[in-house]
Each structure stands twice: as structure tokens, then as C-alpha cells.
C-alpha positions in Angstrom: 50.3 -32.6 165.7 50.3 -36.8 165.6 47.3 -36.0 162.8 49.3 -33.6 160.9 52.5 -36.1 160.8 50.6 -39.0 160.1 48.6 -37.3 157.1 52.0 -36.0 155.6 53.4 -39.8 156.5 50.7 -41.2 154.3 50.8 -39.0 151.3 54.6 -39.0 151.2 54.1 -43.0 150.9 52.2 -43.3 147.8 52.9 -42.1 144.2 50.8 -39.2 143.0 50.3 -40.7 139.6 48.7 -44.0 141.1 46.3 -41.6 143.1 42.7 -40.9 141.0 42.9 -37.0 140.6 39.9 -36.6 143.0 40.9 -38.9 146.0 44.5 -36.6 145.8 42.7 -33.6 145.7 40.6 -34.3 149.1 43.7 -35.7 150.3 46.0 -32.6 150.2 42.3 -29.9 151.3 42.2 -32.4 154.3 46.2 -31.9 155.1 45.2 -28.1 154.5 42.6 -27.9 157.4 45.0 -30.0 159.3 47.7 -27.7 158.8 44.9 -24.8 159.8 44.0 -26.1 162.6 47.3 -27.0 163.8 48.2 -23.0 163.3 45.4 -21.8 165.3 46.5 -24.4 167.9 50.1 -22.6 168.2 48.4 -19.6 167.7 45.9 -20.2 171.0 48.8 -22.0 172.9 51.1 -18.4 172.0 49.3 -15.8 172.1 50.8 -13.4 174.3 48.1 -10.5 176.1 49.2 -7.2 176.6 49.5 -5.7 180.2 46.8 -3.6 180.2 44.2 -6.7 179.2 
């Protein structure tokens, strides 16, 4: 979660039009993997078996 916050922290400091095109494009797939990963955490962390498993 600390990962996720500090990624969004860092690309909500800096202009996008100071950013090279390619350095703001790996930044925002890296915060999508974060984001990914952080879903399949909540996922794993709520996932809720039936009574019969």
C-alpha cells in the first residue's frame, strides 16, 4: 500500500509537460502494476471460501 501512495505522491508532484513522453509513460504502467498488485493483495487478504471448501 506505502508503494502505491508513494508512486501516486511522486507523480502528483511533478508537471506532466516537464516529463519526456517515455519516462511518463513507464511511470503511470509501473503505478498500473502497483495498483494490480495491490488488488490481488485485497483480493488474497478477502477472499471469502464457501462452506463446503
Amino acid at each position: 500500500m506505502r508503494e502505491l501512495a508513494n508512486a501516486i505522491d511522486h507523480l502528483s508532484a511533478e508537471d506532466p509537460s516537464d516529463i519526456p513522453r517515455g519516462l511518463l509513460a513507464e511511470q503511470l504502467i509501473e503505478l498500473h502494476w502497483q495498483m494490480a498488485r495491490l488488488q490481488a493483495q485485497i483480493a488474497r487478504r478477502t477472499y471469502v471460501r464457501s462452506p463446503g471448501a
